[in-house]
Structure formats: structure tokens, C-alpha cells
N, CA, C and O atoms as CSV, one atom per row, in Angstrom:
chain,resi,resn,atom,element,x,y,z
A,1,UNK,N,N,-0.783,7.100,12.250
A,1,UNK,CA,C,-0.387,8.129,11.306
A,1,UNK,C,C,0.014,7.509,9.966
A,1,UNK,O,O,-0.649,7.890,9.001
A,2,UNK,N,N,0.922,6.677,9.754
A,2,UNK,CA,C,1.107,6.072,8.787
A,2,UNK,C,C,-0.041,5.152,8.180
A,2,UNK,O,O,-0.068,4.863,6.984
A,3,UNK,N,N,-0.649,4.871,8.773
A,3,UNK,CA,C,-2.068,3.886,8.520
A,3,UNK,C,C,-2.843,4.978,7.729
A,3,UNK,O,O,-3.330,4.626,6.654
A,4,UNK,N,N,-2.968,5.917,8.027
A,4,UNK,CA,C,-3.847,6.823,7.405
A,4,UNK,C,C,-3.344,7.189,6.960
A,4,UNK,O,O,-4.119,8.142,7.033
A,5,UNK,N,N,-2.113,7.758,6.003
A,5,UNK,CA,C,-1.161,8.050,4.808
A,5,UNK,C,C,-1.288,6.872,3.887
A,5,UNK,O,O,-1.676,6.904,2.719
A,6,UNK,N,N,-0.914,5.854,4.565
A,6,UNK,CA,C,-1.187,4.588,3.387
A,6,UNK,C,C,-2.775,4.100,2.893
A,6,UNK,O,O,-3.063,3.523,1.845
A,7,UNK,N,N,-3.775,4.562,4.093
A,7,UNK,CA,C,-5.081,4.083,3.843
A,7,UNK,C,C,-5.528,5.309,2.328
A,7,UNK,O,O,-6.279,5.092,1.378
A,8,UNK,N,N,-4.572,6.763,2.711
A,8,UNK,CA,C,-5.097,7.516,1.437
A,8,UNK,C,C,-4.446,7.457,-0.284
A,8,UNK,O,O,-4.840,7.817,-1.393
A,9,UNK,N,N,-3.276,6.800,0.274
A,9,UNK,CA,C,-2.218,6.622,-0.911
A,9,UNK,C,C,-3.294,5.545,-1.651
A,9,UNK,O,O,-3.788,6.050,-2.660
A,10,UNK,N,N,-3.743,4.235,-1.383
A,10,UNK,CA,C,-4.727,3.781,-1.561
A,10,UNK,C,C,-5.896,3.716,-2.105
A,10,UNK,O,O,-6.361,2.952,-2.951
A,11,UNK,N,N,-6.432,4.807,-1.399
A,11,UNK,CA,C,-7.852,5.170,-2.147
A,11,UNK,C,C,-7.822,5.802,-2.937
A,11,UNK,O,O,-8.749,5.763,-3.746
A,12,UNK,N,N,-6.681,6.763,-3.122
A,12,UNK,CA,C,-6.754,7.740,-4.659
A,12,UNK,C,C,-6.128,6.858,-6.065
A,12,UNK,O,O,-6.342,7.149,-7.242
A,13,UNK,N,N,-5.346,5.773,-5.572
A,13,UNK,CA,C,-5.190,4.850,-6.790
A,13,UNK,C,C,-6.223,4.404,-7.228
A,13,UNK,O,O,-6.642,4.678,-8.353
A,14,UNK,N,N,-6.939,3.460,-6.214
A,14,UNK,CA,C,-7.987,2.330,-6.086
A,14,UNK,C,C,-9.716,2.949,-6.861
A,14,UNK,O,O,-10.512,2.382,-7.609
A,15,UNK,N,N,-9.709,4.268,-6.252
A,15,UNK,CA,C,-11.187,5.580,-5.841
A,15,UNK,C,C,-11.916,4.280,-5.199
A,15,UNK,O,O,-12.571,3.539,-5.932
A,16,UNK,N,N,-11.771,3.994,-3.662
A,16,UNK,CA,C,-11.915,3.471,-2.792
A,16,UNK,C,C,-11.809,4.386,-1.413
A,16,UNK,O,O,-10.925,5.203,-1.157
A,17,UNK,N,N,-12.987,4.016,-0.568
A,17,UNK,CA,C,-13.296,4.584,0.715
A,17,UNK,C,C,-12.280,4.608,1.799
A,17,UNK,O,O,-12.259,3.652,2.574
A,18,UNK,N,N,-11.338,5.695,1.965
A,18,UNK,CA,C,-10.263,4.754,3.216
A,18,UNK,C,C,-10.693,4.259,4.151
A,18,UNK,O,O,-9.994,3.400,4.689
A,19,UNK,N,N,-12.026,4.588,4.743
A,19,UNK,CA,C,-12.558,4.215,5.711
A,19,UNK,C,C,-12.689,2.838,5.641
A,19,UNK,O,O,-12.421,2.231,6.678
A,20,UNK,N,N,-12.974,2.307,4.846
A,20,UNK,CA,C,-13.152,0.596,3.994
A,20,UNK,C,C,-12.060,0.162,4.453
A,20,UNK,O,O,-12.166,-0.952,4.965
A,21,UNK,N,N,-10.774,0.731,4.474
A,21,UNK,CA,C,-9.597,-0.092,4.214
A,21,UNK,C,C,-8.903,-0.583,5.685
A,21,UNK,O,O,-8.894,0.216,6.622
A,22,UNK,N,N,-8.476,-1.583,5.796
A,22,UNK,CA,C,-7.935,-2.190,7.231
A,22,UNK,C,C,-6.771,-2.796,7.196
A,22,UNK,O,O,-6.584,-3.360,6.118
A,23,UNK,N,N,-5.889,-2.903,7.977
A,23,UNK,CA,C,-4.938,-3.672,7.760
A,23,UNK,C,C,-4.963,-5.358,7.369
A,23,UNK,O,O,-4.213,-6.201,6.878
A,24,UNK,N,N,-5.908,-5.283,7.753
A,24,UNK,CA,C,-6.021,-6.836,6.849
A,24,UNK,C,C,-6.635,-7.152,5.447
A,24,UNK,O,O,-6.757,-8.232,4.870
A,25,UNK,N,N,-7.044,-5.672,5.007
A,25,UNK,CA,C,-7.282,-6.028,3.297
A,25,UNK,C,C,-6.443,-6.382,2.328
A,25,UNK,O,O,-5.265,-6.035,2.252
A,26,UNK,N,N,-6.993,-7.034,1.621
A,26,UNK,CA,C,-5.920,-7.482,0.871
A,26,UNK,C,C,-5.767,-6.524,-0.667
A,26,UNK,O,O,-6.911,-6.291,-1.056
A,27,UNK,N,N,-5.045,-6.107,-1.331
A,27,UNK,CA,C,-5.043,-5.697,-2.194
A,27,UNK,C,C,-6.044,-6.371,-3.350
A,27,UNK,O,O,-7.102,-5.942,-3.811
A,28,UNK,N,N,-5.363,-7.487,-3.613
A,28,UNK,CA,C,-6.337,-8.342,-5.041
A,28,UNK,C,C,-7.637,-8.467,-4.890
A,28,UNK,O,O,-8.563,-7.918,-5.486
A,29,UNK,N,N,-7.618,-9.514,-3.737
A,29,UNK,CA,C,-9.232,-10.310,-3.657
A,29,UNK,C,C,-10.529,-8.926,-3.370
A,29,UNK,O,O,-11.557,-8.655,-3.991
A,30,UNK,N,N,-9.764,-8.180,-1.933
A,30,UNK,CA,C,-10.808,-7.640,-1.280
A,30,UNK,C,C,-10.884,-5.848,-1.983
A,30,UNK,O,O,-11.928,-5.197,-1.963
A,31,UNK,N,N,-9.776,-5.403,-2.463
A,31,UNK,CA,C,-9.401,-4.360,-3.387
A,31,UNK,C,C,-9.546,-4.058,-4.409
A,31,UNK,O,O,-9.733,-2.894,-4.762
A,32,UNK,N,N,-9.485,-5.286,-5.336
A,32,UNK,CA,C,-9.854,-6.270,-6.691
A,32,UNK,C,C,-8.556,-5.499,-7.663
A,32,UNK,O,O,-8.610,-5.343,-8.883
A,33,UNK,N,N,-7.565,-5.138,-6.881
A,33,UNK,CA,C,-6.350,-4.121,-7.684
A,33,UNK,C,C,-5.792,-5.077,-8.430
A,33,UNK,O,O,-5.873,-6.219,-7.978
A,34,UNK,N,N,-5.117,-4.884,-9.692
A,34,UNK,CA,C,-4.632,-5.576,-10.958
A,34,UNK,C,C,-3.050,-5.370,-10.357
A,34,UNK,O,O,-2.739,-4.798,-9.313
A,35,UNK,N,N,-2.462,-5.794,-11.007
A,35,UNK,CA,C,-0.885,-5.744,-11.027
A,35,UNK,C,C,-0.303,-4.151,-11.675
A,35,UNK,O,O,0.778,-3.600,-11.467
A,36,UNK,N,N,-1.117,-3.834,-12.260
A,36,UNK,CA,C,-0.665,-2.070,-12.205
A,36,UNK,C,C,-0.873,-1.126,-11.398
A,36,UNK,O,O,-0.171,-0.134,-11.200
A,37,UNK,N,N,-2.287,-1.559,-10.702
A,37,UNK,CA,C,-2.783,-1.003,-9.907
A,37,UNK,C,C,-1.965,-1.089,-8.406
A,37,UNK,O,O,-2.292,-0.367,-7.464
A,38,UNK,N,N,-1.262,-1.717,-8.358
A,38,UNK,CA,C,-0.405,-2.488,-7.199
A,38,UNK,C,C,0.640,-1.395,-7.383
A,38,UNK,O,O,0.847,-0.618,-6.451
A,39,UNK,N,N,1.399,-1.275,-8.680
A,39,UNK,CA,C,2.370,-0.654,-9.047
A,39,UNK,C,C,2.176,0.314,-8.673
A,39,UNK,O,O,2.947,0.838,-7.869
A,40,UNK,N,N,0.902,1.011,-9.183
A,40,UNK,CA,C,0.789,2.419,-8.438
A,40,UNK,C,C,1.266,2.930,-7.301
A,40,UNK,O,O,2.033,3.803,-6.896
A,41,UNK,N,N,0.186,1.662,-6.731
A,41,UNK,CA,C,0.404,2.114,-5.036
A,41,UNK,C,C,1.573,1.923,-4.337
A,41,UNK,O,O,1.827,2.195,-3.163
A,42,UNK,N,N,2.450,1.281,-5.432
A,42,UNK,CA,C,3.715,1.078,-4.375
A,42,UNK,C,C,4.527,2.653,-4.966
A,42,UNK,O,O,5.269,3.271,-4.203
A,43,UNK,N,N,4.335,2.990,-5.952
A,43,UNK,CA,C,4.906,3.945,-6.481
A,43,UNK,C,C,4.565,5.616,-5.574
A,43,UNK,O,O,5.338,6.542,-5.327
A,44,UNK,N,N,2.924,5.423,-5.231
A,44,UNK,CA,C,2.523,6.418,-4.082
A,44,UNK,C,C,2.841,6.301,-2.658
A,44,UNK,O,O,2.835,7.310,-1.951
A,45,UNK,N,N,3.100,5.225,-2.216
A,45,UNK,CA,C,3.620,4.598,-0.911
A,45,UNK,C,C,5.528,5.309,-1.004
A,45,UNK,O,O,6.031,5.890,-0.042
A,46,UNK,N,N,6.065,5.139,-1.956
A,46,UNK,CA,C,7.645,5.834,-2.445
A,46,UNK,C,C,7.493,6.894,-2.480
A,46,UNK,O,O,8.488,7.440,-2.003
A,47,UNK,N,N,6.340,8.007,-2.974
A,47,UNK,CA,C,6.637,8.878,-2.871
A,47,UNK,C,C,6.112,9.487,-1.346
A,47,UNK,O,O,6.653,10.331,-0.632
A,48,UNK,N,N,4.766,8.671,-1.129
A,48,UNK,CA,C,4.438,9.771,0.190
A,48,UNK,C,C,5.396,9.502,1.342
A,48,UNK,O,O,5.492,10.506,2.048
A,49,UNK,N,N,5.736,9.034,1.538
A,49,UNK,CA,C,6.906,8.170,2.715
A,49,UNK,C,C,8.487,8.720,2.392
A,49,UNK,O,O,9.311,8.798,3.302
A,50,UNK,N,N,8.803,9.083,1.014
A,50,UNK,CA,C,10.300,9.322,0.914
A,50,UNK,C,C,10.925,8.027,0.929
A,50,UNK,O,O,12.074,8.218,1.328
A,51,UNK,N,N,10.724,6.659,0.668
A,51,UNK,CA,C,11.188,5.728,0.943
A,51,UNK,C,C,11.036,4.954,-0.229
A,51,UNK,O,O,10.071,5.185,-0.958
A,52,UNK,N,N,12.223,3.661,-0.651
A,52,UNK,CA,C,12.593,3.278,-2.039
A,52,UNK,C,C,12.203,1.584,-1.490
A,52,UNK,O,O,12.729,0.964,-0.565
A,53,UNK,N,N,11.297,1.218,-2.261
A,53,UNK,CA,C,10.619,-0.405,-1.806
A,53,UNK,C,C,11.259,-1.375,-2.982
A,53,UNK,O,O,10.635,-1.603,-4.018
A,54,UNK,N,N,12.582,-1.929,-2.711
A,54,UNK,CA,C,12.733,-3.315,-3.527
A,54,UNK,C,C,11.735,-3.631,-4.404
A,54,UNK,O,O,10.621,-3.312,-3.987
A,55,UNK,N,N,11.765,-4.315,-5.817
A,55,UNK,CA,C,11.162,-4.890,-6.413
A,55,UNK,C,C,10.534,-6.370,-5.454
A,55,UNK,O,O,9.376,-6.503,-5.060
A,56,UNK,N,N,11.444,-7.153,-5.292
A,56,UNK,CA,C,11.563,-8.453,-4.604
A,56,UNK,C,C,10.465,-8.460,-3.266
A,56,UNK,O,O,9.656,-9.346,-2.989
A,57,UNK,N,N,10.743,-7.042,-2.464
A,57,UNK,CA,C,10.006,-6.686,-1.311
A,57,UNK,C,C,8.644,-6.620,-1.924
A,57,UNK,O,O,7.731,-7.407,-1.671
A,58,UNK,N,N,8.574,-5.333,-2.981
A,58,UNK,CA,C,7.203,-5.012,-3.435
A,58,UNK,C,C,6.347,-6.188,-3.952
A,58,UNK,O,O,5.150,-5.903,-3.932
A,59,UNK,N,N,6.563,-7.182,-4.318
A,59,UNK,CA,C,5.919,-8.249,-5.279
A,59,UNK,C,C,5.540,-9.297,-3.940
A,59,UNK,O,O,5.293,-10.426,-4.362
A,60,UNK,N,N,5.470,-9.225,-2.918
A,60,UNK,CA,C,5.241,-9.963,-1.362
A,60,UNK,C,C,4.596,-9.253,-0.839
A,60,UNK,O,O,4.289,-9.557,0.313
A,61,UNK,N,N,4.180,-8.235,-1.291
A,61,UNK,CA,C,3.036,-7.502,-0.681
A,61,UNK,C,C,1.824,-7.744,-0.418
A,61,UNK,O,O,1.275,-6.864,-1.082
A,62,UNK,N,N,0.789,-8.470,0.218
A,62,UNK,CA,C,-0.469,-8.970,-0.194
A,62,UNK,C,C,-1.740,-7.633,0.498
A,62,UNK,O,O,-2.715,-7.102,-0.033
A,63,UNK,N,N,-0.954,-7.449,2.238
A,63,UNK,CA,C,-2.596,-7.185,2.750
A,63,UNK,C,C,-1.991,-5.497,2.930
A,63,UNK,O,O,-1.167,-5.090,2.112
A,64,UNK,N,N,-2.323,-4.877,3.701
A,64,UNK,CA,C,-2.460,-3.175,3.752
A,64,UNK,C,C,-1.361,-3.471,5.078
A,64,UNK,O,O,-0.230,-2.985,5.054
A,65,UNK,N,N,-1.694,-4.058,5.865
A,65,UNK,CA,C,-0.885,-4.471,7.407
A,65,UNK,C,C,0.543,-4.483,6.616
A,65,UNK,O,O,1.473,-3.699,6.803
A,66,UNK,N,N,0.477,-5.808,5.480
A,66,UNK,CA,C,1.844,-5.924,5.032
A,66,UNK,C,C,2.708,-4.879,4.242
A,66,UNK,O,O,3.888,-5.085,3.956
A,67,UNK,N,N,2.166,-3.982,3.985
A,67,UNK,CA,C,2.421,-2.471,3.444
A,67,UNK,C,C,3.024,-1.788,4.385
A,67,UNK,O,O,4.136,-1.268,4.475
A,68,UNK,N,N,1.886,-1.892,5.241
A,68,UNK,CA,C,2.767,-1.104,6.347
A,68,UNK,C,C,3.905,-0.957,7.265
A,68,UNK,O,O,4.530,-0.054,7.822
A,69,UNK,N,N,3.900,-2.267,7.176
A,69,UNK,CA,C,4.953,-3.020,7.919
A,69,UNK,C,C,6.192,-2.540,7.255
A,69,UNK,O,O,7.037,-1.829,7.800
A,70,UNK,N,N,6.240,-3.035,5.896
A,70,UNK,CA,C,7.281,-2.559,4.870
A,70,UNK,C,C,8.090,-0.546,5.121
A,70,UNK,O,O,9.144,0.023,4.837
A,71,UNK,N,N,6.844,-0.206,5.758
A,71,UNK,CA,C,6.877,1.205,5.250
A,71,UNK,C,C,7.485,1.385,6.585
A,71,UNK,O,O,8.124,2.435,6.651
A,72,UNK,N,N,7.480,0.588,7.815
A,72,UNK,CA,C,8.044,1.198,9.160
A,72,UNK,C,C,9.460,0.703,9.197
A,72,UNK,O,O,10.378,1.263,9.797
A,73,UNK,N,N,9.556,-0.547,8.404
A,73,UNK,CA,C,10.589,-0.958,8.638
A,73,UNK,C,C,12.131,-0.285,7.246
A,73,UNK,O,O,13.356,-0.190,7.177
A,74,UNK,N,N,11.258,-0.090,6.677
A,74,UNK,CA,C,12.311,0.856,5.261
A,74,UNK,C,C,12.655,2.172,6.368
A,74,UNK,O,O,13.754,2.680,6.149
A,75,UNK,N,N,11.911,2.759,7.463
A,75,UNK,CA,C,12.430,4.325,7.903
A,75,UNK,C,C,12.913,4.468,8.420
A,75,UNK,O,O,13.439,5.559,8.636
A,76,UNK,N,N,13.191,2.829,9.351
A,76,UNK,CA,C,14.291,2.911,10.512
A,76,UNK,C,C,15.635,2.297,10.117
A,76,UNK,O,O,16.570,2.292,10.917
């Protein structure tokens, strides 16, 4: 459930296929997302989730897995 909230938060930043997206993509290399583009998504990840992501946290972000991770562990 969350995989597929974050796989769409994603693709509407990115206009990328969620289907494409896996927990092991990486934002930069395999995403080719810029550092704003990152911003976004952490900014859509805050809002679709209800949940507030550290700067420090957000900037260690690399793959979609590691997103997620972030996003299970901010709810509990």
C-alpha cells in the first residue's frame, strides 16, 4: 500500500511509469531526478503520508526502498 502511494507520489513529479519504479531505483542515476526534483518528492511523500521528513533524513535518501523505509518508520 505504501509502495504504491510512493510509486505515484513519484511519477507525477518525475511523469514516469509507476510501474517502472521498484524499490531499488534509485532516484538520480536510474530516475535521472535533479536535486529539486528530489525536493519535490519529498515534499509529495509529506504531504501524501501526513508525515514531516528531517532535512538531514531527506538528503540520505538514495533508492525508492529507502523512501520507504523512511515513510514506515516516521508513522510509528
Amino acid at each position: 500500500m505504501e509502495l504504491e502511494k510512493l510509486r505515484e507520489v513519484i511519477a507525477g513529479v518525475l511523469s514516469v511509469d509507476p510501474k517502472e519504479i521498484t524499490e531499488e531505483t534509485t532516484f538520480l542515476e536510474d530516475l535521472g531526478a535533479d536535486s529539486l526534483d528530489v525536493y519535490q518528492i519529498i515534499m509529495g511523500i509529506e504531504d501524501a503520508f501526513q508525515i514531516e521528513i528531517p532535512a538531514g533524513k531527506a538528503e540520505r535518501i538514495a533508492t525508492v526502498g529507502e523512501a520507504a523505509e523512511l515513510i514506515k518508520s516516521s508513522r510509528e
